[in-house]
N, C-alpha and C positions, 0 to 999 in steps of 0.2 A: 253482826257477821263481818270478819276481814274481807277485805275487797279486795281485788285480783290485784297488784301494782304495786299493795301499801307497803308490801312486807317490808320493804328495805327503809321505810320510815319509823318501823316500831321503835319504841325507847330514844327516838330523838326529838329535839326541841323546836318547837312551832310557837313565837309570838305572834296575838292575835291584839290587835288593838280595837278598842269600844265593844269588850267584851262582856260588856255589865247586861246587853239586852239586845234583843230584834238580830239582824244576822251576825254580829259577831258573835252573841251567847250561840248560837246555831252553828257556827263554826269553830265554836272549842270544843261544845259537846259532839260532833264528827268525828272530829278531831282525838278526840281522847277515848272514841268510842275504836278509833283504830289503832289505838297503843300506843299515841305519843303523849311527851310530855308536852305541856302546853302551859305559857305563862300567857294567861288572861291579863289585859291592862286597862282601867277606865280611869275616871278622876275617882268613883266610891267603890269600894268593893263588895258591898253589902251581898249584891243580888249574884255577884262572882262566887264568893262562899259557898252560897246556898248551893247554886247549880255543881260545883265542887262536890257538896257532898253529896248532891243527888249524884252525881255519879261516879262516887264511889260508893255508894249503898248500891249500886246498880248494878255494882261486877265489872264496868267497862275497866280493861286492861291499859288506857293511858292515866296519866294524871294530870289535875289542872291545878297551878298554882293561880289565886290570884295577885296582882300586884297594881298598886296603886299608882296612878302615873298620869300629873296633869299633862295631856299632849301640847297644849298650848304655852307650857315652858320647854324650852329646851333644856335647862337643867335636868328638869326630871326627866326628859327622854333621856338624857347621856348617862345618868344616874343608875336608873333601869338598866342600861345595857351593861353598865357596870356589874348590876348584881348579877345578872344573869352570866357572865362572863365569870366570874366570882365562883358564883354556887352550883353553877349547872357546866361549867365551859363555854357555853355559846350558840346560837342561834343555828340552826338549820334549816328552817321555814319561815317566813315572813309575811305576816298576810296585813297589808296598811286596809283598818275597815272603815276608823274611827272617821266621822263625816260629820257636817253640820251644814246648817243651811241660816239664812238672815231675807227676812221679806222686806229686801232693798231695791226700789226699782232702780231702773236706767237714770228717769228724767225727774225722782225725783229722791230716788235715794239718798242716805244719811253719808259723807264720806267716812265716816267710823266705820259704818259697816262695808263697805266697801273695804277698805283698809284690815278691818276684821279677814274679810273671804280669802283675800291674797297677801297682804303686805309681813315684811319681816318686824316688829318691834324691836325691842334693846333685846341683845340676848348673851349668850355667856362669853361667843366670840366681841360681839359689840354690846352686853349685858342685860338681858332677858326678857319677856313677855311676847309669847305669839295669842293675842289676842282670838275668840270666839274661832268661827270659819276658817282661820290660819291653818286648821289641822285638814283639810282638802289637801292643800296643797305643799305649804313647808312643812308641815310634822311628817308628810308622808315622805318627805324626802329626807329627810333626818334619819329617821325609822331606816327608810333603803340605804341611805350611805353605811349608817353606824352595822346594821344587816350584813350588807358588802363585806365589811369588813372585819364583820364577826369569825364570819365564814373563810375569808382568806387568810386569816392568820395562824385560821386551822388548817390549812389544806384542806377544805369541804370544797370539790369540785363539781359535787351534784345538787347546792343547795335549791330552793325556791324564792322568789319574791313575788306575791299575788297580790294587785292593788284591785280592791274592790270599788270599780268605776260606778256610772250609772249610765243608761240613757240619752242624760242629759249630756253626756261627753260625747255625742254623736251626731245630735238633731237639740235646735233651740223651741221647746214650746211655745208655743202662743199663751204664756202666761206669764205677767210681766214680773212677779215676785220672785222668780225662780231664773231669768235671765243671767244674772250676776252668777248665779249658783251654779247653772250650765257652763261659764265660762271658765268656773275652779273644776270643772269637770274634763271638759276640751282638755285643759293641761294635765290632766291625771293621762288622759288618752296621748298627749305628746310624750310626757315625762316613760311611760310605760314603751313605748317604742324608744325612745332615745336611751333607754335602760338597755335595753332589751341590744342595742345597737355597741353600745360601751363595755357591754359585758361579751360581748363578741368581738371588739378590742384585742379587749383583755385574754384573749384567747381559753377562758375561763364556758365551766360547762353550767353554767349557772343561770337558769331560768326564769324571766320575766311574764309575769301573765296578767291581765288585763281583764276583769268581770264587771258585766257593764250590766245590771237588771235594771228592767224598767218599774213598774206599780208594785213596791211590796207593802204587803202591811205588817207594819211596825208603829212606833211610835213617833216617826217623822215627821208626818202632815200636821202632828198637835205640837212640836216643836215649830214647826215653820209659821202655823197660823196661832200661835198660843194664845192671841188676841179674839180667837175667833174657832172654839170647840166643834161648834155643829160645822163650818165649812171645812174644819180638819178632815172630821167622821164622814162627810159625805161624800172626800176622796176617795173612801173605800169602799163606797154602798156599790157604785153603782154597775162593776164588774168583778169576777173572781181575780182576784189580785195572786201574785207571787207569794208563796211563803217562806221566813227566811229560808226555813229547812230546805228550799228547790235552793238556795243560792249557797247553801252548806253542800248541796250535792253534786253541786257544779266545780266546789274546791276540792271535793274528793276527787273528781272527775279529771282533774286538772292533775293532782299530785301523783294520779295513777297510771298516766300514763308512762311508756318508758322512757327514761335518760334521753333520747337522742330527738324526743318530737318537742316539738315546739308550740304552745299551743297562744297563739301571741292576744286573743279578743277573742270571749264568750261574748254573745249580746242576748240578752232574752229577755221576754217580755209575757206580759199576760195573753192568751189566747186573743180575748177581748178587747186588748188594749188598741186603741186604733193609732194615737202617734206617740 
């Protein structure tokens, strides 16, 4: 069903990045379920295809292209924006999802990984590699500049930029693997107002939005603990978690509102969830 707000999104273009599964697959199928076009972007596209054709076998009135795109080069982010520039004209929607995480503590963490979570490698300006966890923070800004400026060279003065935060960009848990990971989060929660502030500059009507869920289940906690399955699984035992789809419904919820609100931080979390 069309949703009250979308209409003036039909037939335009929505990049969604870590589109391959858990809430980005959930936010392209939204997404295309309300008539946009939608380039999906992950490192593989396998599982992008598939959900592609699920929905187009489905009827839903947008379409999703996938496209291949390691976030941890800048190359291929600049690449991607090219083709989409190229083939389609240009971005309209920007939603930065693609996230990772490294079980690096504080006191005894690896500096790789560390440098993974935040730091710039060689790259095309000083020649290339953003390593692991880099896509928190510098891909997602990459993604928004090249975004920016997708849309300004169109005259697009109503586009969107939706960083899909978490939680951890709010409040530090009492668990020490995930510290590091909070702190690539905090700057999503800075970069998103100092967006959101720049683009108010710019005298430009172009919306910054901030989504911050707490417990979903996905396939995160077996990335984070890959060493260790059954403490993954057991993240999700023991309350009803988020599903992506509630955080796909939060970006409907956001695009749908009109031109002139602002909607600057969703936070939401499991009923259950106590911090």
């Amino acid at each position: 069903m069309a949703r009250a707000g979308m209409e003036r999104w039909r037939d335009r273009l929505a990049l969604v990045t870590g589109a391959s599964g858990g809430i980005g697959a959930a936010v392209a199928r939204a997404l295309v379920q309300q008539g946009l076009k939608v380039v999906g972007c992950a490192r593989t596209v396998g599982s992008i295809e598939e959900l592609a054709a699920e929905c187009k076998s489905a009827g839903y009135p947008g379409t999703l292209i996938p496209y291949r795109c390691d976030l941890s080069n800048e190359e291929d982010i600049l690449s991607m924006f090219s083709a989409v520039r190229s083939q389609h004209h240009g971005v309209d929607i920007c939603i930065n999802n693609a996230g990772m995480a490294r079980p690096d503590t504080l006191l005894s963490g690896s500096t790789s990984g560390w440098k993974d979570m935040f730091n710039l490698g060689p790259s095309r300006r000083h020649s290339i590699a953003l390593p692991g966890p880099q896509v928190n923070v510098l891909a997602l800004s990459i993604c928004t500049r090249e975004a920016y400026q997708s849309m300004k060279e169109r005259n697009v003065d109503d586009g969107h930029i939706i960083n899909i935060n978490s939680m951890c960009g709010h409040r530090v848990p009492p668990q020490s693997v995930i510290h590091f990971y909070s702190a690539t989060k905090y700057a999503v929660t800075a970069l998103t107002e100092g967006l959101r502030q720049e683009l108010l500059e710019a005298q430009t009507h172009i919306r910054a939005t901030c989504i911050s869920p707490g417990l979903v289940e996905t396939r995160f906690a077996f990335k984070l603990h890959d060493k260790d399955p059954e403490r993954a699984a057991a993240t999700y035992e023991d309350i009803k978690c988020l599903r992506p789809e509630d955080v796909a419904e939060a970006v409907i919820y956001v695009l749908s509102t009109p031109p002139h609100v602002q909607v600057g931080d969703i936070q939401m979390r499991p009923t259950e969830q106590v911090t």
